[in-house]
C-alpha positions as CSV (number, residue, x, y, z in Angstrom):
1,X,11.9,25.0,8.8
2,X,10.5,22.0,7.0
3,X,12.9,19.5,9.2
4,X,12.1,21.0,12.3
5,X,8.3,20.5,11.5
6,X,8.4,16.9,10.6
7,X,11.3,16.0,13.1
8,X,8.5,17.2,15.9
9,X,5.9,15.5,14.0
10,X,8.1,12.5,13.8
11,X,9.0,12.7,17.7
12,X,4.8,12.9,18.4
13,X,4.7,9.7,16.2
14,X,7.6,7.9,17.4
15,X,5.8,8.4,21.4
16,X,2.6,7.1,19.8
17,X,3.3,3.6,18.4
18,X,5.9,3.0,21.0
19,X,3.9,3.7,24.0
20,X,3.5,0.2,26.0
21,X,-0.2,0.5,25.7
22,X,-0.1,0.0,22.2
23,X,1.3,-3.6,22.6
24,X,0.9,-6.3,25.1
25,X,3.3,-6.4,28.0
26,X,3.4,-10.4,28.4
27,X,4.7,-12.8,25.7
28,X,2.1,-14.4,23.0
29,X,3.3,-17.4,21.6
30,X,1.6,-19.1,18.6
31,X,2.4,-23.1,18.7
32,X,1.7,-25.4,16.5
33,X,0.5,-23.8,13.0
34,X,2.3,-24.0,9.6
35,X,4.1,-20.8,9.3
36,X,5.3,-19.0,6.1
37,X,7.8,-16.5,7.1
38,X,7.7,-15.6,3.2
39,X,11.5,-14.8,3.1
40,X,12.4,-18.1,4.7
41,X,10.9,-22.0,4.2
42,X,7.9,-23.2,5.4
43,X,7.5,-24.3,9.2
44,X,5.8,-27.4,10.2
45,X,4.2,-27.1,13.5
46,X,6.2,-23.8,13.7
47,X,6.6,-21.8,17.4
48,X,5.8,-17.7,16.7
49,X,6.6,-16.0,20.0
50,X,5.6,-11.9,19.7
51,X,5.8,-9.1,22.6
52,X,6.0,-5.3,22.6
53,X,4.6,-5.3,19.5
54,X,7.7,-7.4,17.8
55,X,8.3,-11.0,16.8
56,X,10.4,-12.2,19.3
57,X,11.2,-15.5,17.8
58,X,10.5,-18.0,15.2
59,X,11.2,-21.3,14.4
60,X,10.4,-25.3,15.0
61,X,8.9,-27.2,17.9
62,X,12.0,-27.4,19.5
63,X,11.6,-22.9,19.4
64,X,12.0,-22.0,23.5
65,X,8.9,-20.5,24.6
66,X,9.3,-17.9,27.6
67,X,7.7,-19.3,30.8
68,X,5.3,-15.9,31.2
69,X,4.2,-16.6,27.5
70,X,0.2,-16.3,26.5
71,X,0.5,-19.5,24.6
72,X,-2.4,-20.0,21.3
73,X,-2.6,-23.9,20.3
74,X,-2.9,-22.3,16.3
75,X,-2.8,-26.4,15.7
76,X,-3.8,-27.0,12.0
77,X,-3.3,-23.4,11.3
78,X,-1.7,-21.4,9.0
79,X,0.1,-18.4,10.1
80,X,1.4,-16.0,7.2
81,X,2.8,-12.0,7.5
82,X,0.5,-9.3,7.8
83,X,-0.6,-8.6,4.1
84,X,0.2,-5.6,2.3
85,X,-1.9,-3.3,0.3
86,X,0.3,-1.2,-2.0
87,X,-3.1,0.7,-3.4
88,X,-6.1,1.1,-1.3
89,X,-8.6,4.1,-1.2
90,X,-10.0,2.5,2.3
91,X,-11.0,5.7,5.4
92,X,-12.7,8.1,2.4
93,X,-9.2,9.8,0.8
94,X,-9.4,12.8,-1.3
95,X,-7.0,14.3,-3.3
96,X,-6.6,17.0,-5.7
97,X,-10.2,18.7,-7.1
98,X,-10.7,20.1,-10.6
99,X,-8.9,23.0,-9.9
100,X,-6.0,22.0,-11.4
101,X,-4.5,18.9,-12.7
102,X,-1.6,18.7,-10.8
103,X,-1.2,18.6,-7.2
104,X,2.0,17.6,-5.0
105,X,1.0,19.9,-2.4
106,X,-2.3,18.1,-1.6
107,X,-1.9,15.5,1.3
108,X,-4.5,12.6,1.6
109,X,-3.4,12.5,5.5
110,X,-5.9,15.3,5.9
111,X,-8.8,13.6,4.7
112,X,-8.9,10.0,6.0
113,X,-11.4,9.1,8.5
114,X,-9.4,6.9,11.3
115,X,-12.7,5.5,12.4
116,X,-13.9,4.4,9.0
117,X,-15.3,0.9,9.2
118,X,-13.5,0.2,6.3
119,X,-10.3,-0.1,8.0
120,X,-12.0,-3.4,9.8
121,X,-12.9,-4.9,6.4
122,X,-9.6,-4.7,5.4
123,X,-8.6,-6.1,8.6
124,X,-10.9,-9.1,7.8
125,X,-9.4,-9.5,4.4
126,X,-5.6,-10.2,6.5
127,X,-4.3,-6.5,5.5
128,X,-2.8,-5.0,8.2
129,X,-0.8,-1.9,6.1
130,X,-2.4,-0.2,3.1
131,X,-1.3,2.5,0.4
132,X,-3.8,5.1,0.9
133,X,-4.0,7.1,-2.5
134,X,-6.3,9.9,-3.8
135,X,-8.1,9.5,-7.0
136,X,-6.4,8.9,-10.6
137,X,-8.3,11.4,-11.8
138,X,-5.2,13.7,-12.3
139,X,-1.8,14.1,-14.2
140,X,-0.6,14.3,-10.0
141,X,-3.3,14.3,-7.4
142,X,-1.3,14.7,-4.4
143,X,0.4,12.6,-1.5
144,X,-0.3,9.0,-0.4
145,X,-0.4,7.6,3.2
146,X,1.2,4.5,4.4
147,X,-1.2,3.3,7.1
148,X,-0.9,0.2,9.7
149,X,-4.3,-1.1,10.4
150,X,-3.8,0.0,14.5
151,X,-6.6,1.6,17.0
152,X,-6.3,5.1,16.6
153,X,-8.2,8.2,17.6
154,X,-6.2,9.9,14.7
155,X,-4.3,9.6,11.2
156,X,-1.1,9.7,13.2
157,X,-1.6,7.1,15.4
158,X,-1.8,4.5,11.9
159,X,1.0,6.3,10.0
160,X,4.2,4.5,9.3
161,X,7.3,5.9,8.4
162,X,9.6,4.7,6.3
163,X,13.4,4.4,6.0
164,X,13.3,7.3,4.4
165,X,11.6,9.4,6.6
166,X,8.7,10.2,5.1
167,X,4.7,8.6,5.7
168,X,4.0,8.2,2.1
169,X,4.9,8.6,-1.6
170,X,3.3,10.7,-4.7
171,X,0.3,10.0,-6.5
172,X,0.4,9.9,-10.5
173,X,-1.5,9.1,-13.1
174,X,-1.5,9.3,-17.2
175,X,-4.0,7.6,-19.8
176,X,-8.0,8.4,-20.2
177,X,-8.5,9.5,-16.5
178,X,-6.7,13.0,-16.2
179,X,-7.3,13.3,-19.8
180,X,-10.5,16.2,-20.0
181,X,-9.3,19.0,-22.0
182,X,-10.9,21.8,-19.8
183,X,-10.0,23.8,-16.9
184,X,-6.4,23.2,-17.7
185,X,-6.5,19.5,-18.3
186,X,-4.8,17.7,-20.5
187,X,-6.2,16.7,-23.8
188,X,-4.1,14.4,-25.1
189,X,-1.6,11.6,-24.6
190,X,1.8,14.3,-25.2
191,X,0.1,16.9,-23.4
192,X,-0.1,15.2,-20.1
193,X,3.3,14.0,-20.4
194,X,4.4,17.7,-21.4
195,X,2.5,19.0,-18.2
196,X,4.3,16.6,-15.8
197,X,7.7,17.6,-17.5
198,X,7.3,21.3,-17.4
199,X,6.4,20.4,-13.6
200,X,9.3,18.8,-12.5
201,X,11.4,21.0,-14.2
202,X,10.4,23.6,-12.2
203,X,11.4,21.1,-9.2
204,X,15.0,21.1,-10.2
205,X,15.0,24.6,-10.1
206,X,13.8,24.8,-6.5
207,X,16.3,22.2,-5.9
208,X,18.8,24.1,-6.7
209,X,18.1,27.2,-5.3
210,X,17.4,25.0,-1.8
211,X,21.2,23.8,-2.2
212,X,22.6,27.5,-2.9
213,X,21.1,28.3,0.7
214,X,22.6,25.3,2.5
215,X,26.2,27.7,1.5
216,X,24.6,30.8,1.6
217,X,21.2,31.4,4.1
218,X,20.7,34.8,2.4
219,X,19.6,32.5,-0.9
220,X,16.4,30.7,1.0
221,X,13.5,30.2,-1.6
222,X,10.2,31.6,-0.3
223,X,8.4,28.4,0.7
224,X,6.7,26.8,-1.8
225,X,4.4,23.8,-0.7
226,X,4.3,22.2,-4.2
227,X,7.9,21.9,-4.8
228,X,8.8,20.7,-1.2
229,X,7.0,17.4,-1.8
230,X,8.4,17.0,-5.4
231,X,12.1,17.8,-4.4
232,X,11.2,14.7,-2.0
233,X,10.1,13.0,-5.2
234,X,13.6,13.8,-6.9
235,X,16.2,13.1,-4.1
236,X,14.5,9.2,-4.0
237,X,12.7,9.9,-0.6
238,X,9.1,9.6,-1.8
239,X,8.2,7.4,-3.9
240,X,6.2,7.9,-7.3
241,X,3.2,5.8,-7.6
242,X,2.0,5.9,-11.1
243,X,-1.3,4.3,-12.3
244,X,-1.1,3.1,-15.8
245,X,-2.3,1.0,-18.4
246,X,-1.9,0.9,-21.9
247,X,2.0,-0.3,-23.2
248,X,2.8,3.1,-24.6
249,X,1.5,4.7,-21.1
250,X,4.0,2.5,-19.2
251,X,6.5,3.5,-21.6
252,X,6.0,7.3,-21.1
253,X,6.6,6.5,-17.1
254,X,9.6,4.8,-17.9
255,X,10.9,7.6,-19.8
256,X,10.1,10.6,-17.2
257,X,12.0,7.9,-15.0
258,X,14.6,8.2,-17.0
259,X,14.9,12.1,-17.6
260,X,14.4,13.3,-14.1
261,X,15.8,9.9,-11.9
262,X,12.5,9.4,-9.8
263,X,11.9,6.1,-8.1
264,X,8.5,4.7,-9.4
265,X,6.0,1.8,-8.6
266,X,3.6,1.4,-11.6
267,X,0.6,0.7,-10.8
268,X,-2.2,-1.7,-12.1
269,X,-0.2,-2.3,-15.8
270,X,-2.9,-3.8,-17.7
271,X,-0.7,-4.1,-20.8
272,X,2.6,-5.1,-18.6
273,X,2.5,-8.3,-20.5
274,X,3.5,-6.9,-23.8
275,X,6.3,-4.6,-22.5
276,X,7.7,-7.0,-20.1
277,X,11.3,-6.8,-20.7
278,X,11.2,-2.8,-20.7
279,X,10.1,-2.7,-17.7
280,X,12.8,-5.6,-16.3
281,X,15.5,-3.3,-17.8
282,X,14.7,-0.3,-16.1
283,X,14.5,-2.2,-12.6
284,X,11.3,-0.8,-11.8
285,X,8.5,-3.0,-9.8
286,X,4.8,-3.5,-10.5
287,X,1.8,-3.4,-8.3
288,X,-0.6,-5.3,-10.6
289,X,-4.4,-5.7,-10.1
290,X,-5.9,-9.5,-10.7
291,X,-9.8,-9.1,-12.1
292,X,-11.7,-12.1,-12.5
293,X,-14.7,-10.2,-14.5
294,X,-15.1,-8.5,-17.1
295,X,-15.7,-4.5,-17.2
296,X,-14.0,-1.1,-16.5
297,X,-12.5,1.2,-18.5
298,X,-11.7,0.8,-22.3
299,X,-7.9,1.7,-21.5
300,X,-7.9,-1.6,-19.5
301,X,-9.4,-3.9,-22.1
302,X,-6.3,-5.9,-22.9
303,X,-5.7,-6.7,-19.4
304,X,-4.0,-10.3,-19.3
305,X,-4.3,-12.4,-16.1
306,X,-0.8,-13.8,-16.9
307,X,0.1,-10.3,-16.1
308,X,2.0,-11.6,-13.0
309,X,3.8,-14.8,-14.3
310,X,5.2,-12.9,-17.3
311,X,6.2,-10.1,-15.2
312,X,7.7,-12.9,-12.7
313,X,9.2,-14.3,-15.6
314,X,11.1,-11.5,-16.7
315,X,12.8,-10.5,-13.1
316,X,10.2,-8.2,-12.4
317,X,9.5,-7.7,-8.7
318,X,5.5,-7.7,-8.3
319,X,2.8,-7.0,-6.1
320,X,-0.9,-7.4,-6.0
321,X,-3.3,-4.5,-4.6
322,X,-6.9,-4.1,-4.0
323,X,-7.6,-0.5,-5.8
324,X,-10.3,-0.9,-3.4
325,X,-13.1,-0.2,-4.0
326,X,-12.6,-2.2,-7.4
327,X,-11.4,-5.6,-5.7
328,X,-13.1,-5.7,-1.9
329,X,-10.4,-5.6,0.4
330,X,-11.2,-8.9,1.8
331,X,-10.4,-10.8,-1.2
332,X,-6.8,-9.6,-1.9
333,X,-5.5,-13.1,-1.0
334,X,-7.7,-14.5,-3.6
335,X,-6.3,-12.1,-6.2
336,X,-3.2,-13.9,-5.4
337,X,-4.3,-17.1,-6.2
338,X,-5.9,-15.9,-9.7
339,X,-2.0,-15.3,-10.4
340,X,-1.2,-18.8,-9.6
341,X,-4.2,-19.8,-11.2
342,X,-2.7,-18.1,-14.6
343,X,1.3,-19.2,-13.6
344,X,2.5,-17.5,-10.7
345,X,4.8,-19.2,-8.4
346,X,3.4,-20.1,-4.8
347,X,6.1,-18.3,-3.2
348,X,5.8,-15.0,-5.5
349,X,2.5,-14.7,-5.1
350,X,3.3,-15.1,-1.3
351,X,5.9,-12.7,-1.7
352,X,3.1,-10.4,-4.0
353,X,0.8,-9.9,-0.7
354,X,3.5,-9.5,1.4
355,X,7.5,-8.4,1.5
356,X,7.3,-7.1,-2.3
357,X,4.7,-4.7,-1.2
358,X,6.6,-3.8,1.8
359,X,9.4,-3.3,-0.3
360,X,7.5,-1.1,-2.5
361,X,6.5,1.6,0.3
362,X,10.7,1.3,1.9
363,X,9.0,-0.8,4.9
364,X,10.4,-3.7,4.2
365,X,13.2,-3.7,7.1
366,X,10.3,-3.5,9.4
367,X,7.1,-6.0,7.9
368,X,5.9,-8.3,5.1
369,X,7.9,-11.3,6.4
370,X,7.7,-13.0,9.9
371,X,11.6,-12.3,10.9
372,X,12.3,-12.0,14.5
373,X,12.4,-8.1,15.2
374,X,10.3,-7.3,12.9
375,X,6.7,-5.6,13.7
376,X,4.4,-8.8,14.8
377,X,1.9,-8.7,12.4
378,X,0.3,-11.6,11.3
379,X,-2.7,-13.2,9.9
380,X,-4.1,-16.9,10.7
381,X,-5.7,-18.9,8.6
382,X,-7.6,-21.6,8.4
383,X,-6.1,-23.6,5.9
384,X,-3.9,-23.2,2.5
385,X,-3.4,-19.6,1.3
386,X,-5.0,-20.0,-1.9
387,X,-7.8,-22.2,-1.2
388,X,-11.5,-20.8,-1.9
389,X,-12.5,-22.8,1.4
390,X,-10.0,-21.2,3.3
391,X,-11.2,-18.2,6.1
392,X,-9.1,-15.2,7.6
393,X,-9.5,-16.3,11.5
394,X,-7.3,-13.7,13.3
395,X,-5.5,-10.4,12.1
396,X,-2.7,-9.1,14.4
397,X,-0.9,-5.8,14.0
398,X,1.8,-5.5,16.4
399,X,1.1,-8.3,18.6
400,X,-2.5,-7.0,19.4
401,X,-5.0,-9.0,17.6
402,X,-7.6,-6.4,15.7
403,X,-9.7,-9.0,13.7
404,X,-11.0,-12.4,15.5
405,X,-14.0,-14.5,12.7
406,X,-14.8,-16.0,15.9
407,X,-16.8,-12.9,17.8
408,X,-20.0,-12.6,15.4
409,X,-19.4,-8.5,15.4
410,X,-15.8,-9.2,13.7
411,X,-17.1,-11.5,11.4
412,X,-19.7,-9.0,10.0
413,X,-17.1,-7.6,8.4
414,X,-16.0,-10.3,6.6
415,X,-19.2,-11.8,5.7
416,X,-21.9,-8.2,5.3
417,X,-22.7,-5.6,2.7
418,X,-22.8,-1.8,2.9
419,X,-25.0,-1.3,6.0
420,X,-21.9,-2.7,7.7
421,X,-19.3,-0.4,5.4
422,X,-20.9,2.4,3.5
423,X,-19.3,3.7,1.1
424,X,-17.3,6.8,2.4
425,X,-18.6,10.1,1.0
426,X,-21.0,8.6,-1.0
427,X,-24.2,9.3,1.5
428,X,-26.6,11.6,0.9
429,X,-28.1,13.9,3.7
430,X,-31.2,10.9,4.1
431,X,-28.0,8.0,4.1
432,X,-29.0,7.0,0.8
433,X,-26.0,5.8,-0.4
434,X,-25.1,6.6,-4.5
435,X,-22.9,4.9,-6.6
436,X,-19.1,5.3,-6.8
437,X,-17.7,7.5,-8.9
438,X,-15.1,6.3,-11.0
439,X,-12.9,9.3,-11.1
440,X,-12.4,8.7,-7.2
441,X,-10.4,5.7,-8.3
């Protein structure tokens, strides 16, 4: 029953971000600009010719731009892929409540806003696909969305799919945040990673009652919602994304890994730096957070801003997110350039905004590097990449530019405060607006 729900879901979506209104009919070509493809060298006074919504071609001057073509003189330019988030709590997620502490059945899909403003300020930071997670407030607090920054009347119309059919991956978390000790919280370090075991062995189970009914249709499980998602989780469709921070909190992820064969992002790995070549031996990549101030959590107190030139030291494929609200989501490209600052390579810390995140989310045969066929989203720049005097000027998702810095209502959202992005769910009934709560991250 589940496969004929999402294939019809899937057909609905398909009809959606393939419908020629979604992408311009005409050629646009971009002449001129100095282009990072990302997986590819650098072009001087590169050609980037887009239509339907796809990159078209890409090259040198010498590139052959259709006669038909929209042509932008992007002259002294800088044209690099559409940047991705890997963890972004942009359009006012939610995810499990204190109920309980774990929850694979809960779907953030069903609580984003589609017409949050916040979706333009990421568009103003260059982001044109984000993560979209609940809170780390639990042991599992339910199921991520991928989401391309399009015009949408509804969650569908921004969700992507991946290669492996599904729109998202699973939330976890261990350390201080889903430790409470009450309404059937963990207290403790052992405890939490006891819960999550006792959790997924229940998942096997289903597992393998779900394959005794493929032989035998007498033997289907009742449905259970909760161990659909998870048995997603074990077959290496859904991705786990697992915030973390202390060493031996990395090291517990790597060891459920391990026991139960799970695919796994860990996420922000404040102490990565000291368990570096763990992590490289267990092939597993890292979405890191870059802060340039000091503050948070005590868990996160040995954070090292080499984080990302040991890890890309070691073999360790990397990407850098926004956890926004904690880094603004117009700054992600100068979280990059705090890595360089600190020892990243140029072209990882390219390759950390860009086709390592879309790696990260099975998207990456579709964006985070300007290949012809690939989805046309781009970003133009104004100068270098890493350059505190350099401005987002243009955002594109799938050929149809959503972000211009030069119409003064656009560049409100890279440039205003709160009145211009309020803080989603955090209004009271006068629109007084409170402060954010840090479980919600």
């Amino acid at each position: 029953m589940k496969k004929f729900l999402f294939a019809g879901f899937l057909t609905k979506f398909l009809f959606l971000i393939n419908f020629p209104g979604n992408a311009q009919d005409r050629p646009v070509a971009f002449k001129g600009a100095l282009i990072y493809p990302v997986t590819g060298p650098a072009i001087e006074k590169g050609v980037l010719v887009v239509q339907h919504g796809r990159i078209l071609a890409i090259g040198d001057a010498s590139t052959t731009i259709p006669g038909d073509a929209t042509v932008i003189d992007a002259g002294g330019k800088v044209i690099i892929p559409g940047i991705v988030d890997t963890h972004s709590h942009i359009g006012g997620p939610e995810g499990g409540d204190g109920s309980n502490a774990l929850n694979p059945e809960v779907r953030v899909l069903d609580a984003i806003n589609p017409s949050s403003n916040e979706f333009k300020k990421a568009l103003s930071g260059g982001i044109t696909t984000a993560n979209v997670m609940p809170g780390s407030g639990h042991l599992m607090s339910g199921q991520t969305v991928y989401l391309k920054m399009r015009a949408a009347d509804d969650i569908e119309g921004m969700l992507e799919v991946n290669e492996k059919g599904v729109f998202g991956g699973m939330k976890m978390a261990n350390g201080t945040n889903s430790m409470r000790g009450t309404n059937g919280f963990p207290g403790t370090r052992s405890k939490s990673a006891a819960m999550d075991r006792e959790l997924f062995l229940k998942a096997v189970e289903y597992r393998k009652k779900l394959d005794s009914a493929r032989k035998d249709s007498t033997k289907v499980p009742e449905r259970d919602l909760r161990m659909e998602s998870l048995v997603e989780v074990l077959e290496g469709k859904r991705i786990v994304h697992f915030h973390t921070h202390k060493m031996n909190d990395i090291l517990t992820v790597l060891r459920l890994k391990k026991e139960f064969g799970f695919r796994v992002v860990l996420h922000h790995v404040s102490e990565a730096w000291k368990v570096t070549d763990a992590i490289a031996a267990a092939g597993v990549p890292c979405s890191i957070i870059n802060l340039d101030a000091p503050g948070g959590k005590l868990e996160a107190m040995n954070i090292s801003p080499k984080n990302g030139a040991l890890l890309e030291k070691a073999g360790v494929s990397v990407a850098i997110h926004t956890d926004d609200p904690v880094t603004d989501s117009r700054f992600l490209i100068r979280s990059a350039a705090l890595g360089i600052r600190e020892g990243m390579s140029r072209q990882k810390a390219l390759e950390a905004l860009t086709i390592a995140g879309a790696r990260m989310l099975d998207l990456g045969s579709k964006i985070g590097s300007l290949e012809k066929g690939k989805d046309a989203d781009l970003v133009i720049l104004s100068g270098d990449p890493f350059s505190v005097f350099t401005h987002v000027e243009q955002t594109w998702v799938e050929g149809v530019k959503r972000f211009d810095r030069a119409i003064p209502s656009d560049k409100a959202f890279a440039t205003g405060g709160y009145k211009v992005y309020p803080p989603e769910g955090n209004a009271d009934d006068d629109g007084n607006h409170n402060e954010w709560n840090d479980e919600a991250r």
